[in-house]
C-alpha positions in Angstrom: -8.5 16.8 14.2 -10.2 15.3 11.1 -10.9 18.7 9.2 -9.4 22.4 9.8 -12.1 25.4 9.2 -9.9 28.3 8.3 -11.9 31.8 8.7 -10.3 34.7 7.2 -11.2 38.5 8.7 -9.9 41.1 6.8 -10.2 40.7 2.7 -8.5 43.5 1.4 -5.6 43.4 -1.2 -3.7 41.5 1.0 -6.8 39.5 2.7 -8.2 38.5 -0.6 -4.2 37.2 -1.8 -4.4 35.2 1.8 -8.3 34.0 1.0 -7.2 32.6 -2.5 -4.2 30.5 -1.0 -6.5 28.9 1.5 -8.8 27.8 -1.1 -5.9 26.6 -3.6 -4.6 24.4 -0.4 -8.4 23.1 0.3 -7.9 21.7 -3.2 -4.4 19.9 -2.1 -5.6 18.7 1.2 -9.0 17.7 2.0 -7.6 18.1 5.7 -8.4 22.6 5.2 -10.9 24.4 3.8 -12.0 28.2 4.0 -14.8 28.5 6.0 -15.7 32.2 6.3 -14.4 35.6 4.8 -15.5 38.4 6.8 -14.9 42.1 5.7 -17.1 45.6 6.1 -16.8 46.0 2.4 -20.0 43.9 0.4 -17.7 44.3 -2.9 -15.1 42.3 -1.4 -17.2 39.3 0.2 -19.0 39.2 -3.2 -15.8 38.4 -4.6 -14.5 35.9 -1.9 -17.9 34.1 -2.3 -17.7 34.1 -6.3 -14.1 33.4 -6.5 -12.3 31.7 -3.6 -15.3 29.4 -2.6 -15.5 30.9 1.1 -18.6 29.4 2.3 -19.7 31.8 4.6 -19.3 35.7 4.2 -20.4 38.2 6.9 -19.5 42.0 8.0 -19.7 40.9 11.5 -16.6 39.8 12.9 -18.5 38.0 15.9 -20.0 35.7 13.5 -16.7 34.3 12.7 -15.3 34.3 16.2 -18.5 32.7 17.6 -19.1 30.1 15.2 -18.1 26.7 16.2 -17.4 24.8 13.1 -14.4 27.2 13.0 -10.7 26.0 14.2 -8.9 29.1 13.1 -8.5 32.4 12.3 -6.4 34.7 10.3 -6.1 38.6 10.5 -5.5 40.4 7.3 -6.7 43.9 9.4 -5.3 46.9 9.5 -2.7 46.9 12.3 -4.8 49.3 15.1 -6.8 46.2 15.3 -4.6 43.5 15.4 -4.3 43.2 19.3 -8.5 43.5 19.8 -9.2 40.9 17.4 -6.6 38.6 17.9 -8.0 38.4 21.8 -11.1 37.5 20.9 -10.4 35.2 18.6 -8.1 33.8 21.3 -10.3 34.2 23.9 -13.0 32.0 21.5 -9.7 29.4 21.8 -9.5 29.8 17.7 -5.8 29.6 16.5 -4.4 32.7 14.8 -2.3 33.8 11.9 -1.8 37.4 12.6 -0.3 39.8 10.0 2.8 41.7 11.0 3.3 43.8 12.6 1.8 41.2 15.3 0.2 44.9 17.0 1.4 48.1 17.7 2.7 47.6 21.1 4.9 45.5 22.8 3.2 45.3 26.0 -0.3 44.2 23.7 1.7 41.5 21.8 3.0 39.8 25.1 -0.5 39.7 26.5 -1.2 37.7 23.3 1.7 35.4 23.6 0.2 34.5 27.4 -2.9 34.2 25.7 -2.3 31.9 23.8 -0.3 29.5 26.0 -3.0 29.6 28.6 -5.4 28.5 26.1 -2.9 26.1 24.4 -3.3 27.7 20.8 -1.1 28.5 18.0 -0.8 32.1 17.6 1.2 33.0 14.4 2.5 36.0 12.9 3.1 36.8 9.0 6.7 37.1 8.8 6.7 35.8 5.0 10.1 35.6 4.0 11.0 32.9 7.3 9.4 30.8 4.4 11.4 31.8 1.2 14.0 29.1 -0.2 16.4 31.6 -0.9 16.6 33.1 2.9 16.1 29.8 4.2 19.6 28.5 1.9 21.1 31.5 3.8 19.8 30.8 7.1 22.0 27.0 6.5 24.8 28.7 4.6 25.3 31.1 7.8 24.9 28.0 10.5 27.9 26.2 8.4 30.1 29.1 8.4 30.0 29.6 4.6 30.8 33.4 4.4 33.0 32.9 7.9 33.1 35.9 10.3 30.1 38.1 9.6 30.9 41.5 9.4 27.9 43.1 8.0 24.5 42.5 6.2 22.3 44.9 4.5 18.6 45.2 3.3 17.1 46.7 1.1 13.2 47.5 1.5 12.5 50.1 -1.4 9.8 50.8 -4.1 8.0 53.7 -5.1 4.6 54.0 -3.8 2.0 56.9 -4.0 1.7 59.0 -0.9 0.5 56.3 2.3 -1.7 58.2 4.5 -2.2 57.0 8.0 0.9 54.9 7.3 4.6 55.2 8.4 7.1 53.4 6.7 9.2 52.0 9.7 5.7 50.2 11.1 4.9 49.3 7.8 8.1 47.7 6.0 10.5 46.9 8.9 8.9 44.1 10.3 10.1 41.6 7.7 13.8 43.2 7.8 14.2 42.9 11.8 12.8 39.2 11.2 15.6 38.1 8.6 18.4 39.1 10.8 16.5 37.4 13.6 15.8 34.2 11.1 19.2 34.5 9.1 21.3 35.0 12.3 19.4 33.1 15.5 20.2 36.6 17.5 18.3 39.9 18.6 20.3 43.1 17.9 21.8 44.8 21.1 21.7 48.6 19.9 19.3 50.5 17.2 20.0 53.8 15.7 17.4 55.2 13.2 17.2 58.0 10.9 13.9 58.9 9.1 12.2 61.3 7.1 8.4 62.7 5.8 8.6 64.4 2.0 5.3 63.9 0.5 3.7 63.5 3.5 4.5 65.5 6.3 3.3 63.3 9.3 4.3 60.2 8.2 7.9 59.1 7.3 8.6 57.9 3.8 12.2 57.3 4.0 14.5 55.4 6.9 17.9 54.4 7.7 18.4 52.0 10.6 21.2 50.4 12.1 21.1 47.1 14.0 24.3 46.6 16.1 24.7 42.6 17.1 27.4 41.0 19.3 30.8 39.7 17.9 31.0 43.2 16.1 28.5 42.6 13.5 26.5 45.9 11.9 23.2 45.4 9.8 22.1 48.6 7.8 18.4 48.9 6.6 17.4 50.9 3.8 13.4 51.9 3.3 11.6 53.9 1.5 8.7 54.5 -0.6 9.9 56.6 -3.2 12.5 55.2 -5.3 11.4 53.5 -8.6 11.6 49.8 -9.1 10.5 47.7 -6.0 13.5 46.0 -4.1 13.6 43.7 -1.7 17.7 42.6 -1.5 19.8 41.2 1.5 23.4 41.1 0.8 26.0 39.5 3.3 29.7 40.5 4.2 31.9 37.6 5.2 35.5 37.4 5.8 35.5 34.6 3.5 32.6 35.3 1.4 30.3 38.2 -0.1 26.6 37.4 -1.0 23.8 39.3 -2.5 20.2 37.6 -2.2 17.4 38.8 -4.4 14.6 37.8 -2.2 11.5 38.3 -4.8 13.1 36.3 -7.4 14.9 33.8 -4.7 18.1 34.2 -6.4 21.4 34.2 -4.7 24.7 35.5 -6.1 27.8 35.0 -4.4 31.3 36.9 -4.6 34.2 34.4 -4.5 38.0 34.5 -5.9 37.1 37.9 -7.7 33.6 36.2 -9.6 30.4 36.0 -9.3 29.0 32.8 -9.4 25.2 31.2 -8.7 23.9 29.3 -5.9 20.8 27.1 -7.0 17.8 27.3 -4.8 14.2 26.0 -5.7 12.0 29.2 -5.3 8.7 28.4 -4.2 5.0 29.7 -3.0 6.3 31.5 0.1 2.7 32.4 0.9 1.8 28.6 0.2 4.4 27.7 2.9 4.0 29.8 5.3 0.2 28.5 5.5 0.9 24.3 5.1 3.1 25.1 8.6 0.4 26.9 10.1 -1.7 24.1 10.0 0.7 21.4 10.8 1.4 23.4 13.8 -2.4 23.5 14.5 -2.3 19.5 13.6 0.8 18.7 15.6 -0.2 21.2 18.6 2.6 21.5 20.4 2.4 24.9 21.8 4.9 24.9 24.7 6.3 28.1 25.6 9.5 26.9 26.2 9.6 24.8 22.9 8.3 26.6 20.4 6.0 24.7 18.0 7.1 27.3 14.7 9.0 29.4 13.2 7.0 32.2 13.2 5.6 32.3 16.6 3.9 34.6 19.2 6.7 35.3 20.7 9.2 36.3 18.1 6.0 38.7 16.5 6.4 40.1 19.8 10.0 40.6 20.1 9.7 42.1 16.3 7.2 44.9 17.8 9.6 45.8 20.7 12.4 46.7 17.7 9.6 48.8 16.3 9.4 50.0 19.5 12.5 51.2 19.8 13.2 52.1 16.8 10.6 54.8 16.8 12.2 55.8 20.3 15.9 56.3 18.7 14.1 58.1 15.7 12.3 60.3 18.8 15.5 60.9 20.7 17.9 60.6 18.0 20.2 58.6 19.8 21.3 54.7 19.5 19.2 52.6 22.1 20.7 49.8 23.8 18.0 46.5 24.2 18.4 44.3 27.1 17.1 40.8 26.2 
């Protein structure tokens, strides 16, 4: 494949962030460019045109989809359409990059996952912070039994935000939790228990406490919510030989050892930047077997992310810990 078209549907705050990254790599590797921006609003293809070069813009999505000089597609929708347009595309045998969560059901996301291997494309989801140096120096640390027996991990998902309607914070913020643990730890969590509650807004939740119960006794307890000042996004990790605390905006590790603190170095990077460069490898390299995964962030494990959503929302429901059979 001598060239990759990249079209990007969806340029919102997010979309536009994900259209500007495209054209920064177009200017690293001759290899990509962005093709199309497509987006209902005319505001927001005026400034995708003007100032991340897209050379096409359209409010149609079937314009993209249809258009053969394109070799990919990534959704920056809002999730209720995440399943539809991901079809197409993969119907249209485009490769995706999908925005967590990958839909809003489990069932939906598998269909995509077939999808995708039937038609032998790359179907991606936006877990972002699979590509951050300072979870990725954990993920080693973890495999070479630097903090020894795990006995518990936390994260912390908080900042205040004004009131998110048509938005609930589980969906919203604990796709990229349930991904570290997954990422960090190679494993699925066993049993979910979840606490949550609506303030400002009372059909939506703005505050919630899950627990994530592995094998080999190990606890994980996620914190979100939307209301407390200052925006955190922390994973700290309980060893028996070691403690850890891992700021994962500023890619900062700090470890607890012999009653000090001390610093791990890590080279923080682009994570957006990453997460895109494998994306297209993966398209370049495509090797889509099902049963050897060509990425890190693939169908599947978007999938697997949505069923914890799932049943999540069911323990919240029921208020009750949920056992998952893998």
């Amino acid at each position: 494949m001598s060239k990759i078209n990249i079209g990007v549907i969806g340029a919102g705050y997010w979309g536009k962030k994900i259209a500007s990254e495209y054209n920064q790599l177009s200017k690293k590797d001759s290899r990509v460019s962005l093709h199309s921006v497509c987006d209902l609003l005319e505001d927001n293809l005026i400034f995708c045109k003007a100032k991340q070069n897209a050379s096409h813009v359209t409010k149609c999505y079937n314009d993209v989809l249809s258009s053969s000089e394109i070799d990919a597609i990534h959704v920056c929708t809002p999730n209720e359409t995440h399943y539809e347009l991901c079809r197409a595309a993969l119907d249209a045998k485009k490769h995706v990059l999908v925005e967590k969560p990958m839909t809003e059901h489990f069932g939906e996301a598998l269909k995509l996952v077939d999808l995708a291997n039937a038609n032998k494309r790359v179907l991606s989801v936006g877990h972002i912070f699979r590509f951050n140096k300072a979870i990725e120096k954990v993920q080693s640390l973890v495999q070479n039994n630097f903090f020894g027996d795990l006995f518990w991990v936390k994260l912390q998902w908080t900042n205040l935000m004004p009131i998110m309607n048509g938005r609930d914070i589980i969906n919203d913020l604990a796709p990229h939790p349930f991904d570290i643990l997954n990422f960090i730890l190679g494993t699925w969590p066993s049993k979910i228990t979840c606490k949550a509650k609506a303030y400002r807004n009372k059909d939506f939740e703005e505050t919630a406490y899950i627990i994530a119960e592995f094998e080999d006794n190990l606890m994980a307890n996620i914190e979100l919510n939307w209301l407390s000042p200052g925006k955190v996004r922390e994973l700290s990790i309980m060893g028996s030989k070691r403690f850890a605390k891992i700021n994962c905006l500023t890619q900062e590790i700090k470890v607890f050892e012999d009653g000090q603190f001390y610093d791990l170095p890590v080279q923080s990077n682009n994570t957006i930047e990453a997460e895109l460069e494998y994306f297209i490898r993966c398209i370049q390299g495509n090797n889509v077997s099902k049963d050897n995964p060509s990425h890190e962030n693939n169908g599947l494990m978007g999938a697997n992310v949505v069923r914890l959503l799932e049943v999540t929302r069911q323990s919240l429901k029921e208020a009750r810990t949920k056992r998952i059979e893998w």
